[in-house]
N, CA, C and O atoms as a GROMACS GRO file, in nm:
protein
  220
    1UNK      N    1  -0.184   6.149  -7.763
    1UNK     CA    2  -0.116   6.273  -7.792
    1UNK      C    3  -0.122   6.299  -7.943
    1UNK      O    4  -0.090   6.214  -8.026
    2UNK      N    5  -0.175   6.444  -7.976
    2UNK     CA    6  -0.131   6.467  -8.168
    2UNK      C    7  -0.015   6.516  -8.155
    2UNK      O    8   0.043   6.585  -8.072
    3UNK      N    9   0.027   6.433  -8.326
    3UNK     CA   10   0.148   6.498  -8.376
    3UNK      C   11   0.105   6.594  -8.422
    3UNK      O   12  -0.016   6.610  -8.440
    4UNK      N   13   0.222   6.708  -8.460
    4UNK     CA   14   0.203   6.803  -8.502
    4UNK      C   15   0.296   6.756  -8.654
    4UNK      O   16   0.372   6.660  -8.659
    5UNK      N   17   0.265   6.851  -8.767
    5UNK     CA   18   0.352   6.815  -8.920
    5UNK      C   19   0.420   6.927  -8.819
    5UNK      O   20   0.383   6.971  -8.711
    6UNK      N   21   0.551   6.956  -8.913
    6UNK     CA   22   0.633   7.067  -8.946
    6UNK      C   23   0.579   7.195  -8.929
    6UNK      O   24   0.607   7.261  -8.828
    7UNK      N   25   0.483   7.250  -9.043
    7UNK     CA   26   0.459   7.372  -9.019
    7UNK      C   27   0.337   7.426  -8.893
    7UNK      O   28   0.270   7.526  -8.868
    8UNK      N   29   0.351   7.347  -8.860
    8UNK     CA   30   0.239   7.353  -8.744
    8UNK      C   31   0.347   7.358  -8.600
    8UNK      O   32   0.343   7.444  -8.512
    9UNK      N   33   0.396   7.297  -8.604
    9UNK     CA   34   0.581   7.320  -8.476
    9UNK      C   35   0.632   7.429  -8.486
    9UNK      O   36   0.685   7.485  -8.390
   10UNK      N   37   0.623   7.491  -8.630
   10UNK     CA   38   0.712   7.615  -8.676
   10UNK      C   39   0.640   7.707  -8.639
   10UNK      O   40   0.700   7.802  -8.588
   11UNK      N   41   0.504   7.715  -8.647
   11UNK     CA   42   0.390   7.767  -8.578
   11UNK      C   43   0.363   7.831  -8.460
   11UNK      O   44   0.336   7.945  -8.422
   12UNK      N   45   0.385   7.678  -8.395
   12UNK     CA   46   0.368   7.736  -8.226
   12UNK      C   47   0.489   7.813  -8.164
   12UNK      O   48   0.496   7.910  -8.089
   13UNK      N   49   0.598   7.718  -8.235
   13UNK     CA   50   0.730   7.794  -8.198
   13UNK      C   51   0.726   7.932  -8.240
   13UNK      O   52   0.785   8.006  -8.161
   14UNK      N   53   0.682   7.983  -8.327
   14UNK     CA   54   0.657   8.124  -8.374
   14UNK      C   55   0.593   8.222  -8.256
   14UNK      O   56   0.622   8.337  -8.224
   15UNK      N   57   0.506   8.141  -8.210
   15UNK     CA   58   0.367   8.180  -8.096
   15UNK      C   59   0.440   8.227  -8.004
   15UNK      O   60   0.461   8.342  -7.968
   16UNK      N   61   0.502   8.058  -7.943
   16UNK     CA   62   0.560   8.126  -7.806
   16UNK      C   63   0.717   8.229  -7.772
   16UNK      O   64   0.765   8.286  -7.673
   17UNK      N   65   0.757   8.210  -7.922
   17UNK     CA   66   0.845   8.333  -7.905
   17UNK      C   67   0.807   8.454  -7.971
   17UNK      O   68   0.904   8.503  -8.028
   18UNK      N   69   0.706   8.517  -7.983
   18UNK     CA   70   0.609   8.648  -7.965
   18UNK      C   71   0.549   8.636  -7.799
   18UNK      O   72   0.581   8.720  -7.715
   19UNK      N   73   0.492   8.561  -7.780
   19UNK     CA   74   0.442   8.575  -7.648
   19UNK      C   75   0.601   8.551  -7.532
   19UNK      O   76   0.581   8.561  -7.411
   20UNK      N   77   0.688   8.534  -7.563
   20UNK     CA   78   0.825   8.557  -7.496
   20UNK      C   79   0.891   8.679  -7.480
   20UNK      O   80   0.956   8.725  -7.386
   21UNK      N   81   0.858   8.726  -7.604
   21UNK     CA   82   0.894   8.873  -7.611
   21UNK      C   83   0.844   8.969  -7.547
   21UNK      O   84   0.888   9.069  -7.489
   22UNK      N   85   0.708   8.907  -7.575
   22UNK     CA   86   0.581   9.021  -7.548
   22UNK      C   87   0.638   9.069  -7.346
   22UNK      O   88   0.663   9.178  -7.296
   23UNK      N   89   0.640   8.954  -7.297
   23UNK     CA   90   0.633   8.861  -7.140
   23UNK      C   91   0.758   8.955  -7.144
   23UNK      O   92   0.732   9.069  -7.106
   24UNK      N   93   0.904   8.930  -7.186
   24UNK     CA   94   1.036   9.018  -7.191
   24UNK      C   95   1.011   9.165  -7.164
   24UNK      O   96   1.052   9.220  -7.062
   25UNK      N   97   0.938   9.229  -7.262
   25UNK     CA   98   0.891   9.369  -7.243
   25UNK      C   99   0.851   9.406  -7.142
   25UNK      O  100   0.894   9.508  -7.087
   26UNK      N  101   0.727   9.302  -7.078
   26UNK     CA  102   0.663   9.382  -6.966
   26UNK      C  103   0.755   9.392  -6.875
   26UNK      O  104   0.805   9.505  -6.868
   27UNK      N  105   0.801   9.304  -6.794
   27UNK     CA  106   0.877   9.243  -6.675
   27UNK      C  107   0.979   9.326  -6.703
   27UNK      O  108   1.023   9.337  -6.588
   28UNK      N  109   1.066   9.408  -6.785
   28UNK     CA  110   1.151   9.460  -6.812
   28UNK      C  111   1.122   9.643  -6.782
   28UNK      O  112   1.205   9.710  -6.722
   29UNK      N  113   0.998   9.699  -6.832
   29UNK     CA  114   0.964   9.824  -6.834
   29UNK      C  115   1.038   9.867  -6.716
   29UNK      O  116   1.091   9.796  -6.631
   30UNK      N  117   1.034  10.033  -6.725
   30UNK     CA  118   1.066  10.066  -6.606
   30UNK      C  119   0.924  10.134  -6.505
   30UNK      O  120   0.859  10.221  -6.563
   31UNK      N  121   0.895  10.110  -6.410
   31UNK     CA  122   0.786  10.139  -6.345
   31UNK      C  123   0.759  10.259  -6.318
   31UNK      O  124   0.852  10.339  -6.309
   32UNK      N  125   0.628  10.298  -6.300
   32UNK     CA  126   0.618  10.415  -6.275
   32UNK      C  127   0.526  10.418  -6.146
   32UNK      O  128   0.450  10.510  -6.118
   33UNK      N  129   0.551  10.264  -6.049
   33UNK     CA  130   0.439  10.241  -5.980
   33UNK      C  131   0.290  10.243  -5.913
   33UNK      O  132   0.236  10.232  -5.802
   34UNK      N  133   0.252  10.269  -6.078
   34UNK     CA  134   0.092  10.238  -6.119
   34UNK      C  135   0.050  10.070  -6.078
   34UNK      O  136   0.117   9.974  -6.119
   35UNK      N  137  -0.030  10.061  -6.021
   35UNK     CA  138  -0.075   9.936  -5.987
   35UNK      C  139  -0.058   9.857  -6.148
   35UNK      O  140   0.013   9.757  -6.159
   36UNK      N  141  -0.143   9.926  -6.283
   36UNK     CA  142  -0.155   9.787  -6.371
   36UNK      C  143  -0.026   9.811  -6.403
   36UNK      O  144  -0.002   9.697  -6.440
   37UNK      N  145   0.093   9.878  -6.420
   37UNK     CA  146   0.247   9.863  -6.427
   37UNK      C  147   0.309   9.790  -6.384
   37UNK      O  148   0.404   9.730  -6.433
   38UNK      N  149   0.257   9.782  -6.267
   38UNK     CA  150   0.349   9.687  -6.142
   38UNK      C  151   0.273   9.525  -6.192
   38UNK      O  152   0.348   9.428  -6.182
   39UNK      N  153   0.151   9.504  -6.235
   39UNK     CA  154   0.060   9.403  -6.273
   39UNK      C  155   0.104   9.329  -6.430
   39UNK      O  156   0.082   9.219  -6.480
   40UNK      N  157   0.166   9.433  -6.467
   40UNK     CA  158   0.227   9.374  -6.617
   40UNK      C  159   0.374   9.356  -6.571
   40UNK      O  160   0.436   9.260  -6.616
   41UNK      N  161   0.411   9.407  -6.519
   41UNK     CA  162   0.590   9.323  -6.475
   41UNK      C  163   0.557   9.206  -6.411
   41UNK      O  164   0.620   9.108  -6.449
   42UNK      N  165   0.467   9.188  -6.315
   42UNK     CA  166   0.473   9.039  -6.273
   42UNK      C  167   0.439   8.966  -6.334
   42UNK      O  168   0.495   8.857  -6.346
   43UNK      N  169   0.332   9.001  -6.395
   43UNK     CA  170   0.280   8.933  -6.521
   43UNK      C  171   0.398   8.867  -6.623
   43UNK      O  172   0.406   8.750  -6.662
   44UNK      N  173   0.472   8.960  -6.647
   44UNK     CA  174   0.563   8.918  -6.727
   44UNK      C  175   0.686   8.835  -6.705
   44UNK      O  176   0.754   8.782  -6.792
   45UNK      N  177   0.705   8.834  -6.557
   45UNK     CA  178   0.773   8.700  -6.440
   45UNK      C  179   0.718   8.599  -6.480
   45UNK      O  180   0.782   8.507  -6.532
   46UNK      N  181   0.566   8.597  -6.458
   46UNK     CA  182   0.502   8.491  -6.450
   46UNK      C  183   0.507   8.405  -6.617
   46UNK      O  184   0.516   8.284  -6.638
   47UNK      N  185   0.500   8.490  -6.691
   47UNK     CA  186   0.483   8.394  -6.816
   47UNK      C  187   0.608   8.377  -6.867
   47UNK      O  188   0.620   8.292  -6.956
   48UNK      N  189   0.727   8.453  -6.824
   48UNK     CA  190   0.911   8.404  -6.857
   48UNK      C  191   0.886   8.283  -6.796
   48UNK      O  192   0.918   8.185  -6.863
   49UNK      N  193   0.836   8.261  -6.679
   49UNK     CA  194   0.867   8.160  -6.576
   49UNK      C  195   0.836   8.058  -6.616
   49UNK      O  196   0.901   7.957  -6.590
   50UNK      N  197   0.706   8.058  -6.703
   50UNK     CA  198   0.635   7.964  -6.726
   50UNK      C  199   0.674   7.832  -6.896
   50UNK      O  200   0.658   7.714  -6.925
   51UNK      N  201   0.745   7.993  -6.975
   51UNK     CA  202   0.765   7.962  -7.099
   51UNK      C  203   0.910   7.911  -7.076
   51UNK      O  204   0.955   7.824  -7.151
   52UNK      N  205   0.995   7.971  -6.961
   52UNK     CA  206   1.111   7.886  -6.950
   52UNK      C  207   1.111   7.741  -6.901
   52UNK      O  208   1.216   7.678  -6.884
   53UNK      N  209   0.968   7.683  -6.875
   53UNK     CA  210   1.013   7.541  -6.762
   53UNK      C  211   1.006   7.603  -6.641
   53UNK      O  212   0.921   7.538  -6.580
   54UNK      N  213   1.057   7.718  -6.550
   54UNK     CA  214   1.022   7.719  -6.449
   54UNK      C  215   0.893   7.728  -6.355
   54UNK      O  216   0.778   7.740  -6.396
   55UNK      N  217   0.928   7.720  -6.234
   55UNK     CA  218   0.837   7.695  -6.150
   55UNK      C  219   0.768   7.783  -6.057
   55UNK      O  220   0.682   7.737  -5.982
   0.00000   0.00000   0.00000
């Protein structure tokens, strides 16, 4: 396994809370039930789900 230094943790942690947000937004929109609409809310299930630990 690599360690990571400090600013390299601060880093990713940076990453995955932009890509948390990003994931927040979609899954949140309100639909206008367009297929890629409906494709970015699950989408955005899927990567909460993923970035929380869940399953």
């Amino acid at each position: 396994m690599t360690h990571l230094d400090l600013d390299e943790l601060r880093e990713a942690r940076a990453t995955i809370e932009r890509v948390r947000a990003l994931a927040e937004r979609w899954r949140t929109q309100p639909t206008d039930y367009d297929e890629d609409t409906e494709q970015q809310i699950a989408d955005g299930h899927v990567l909460r789900a993923a970035l929380d630990g869940e399953r």
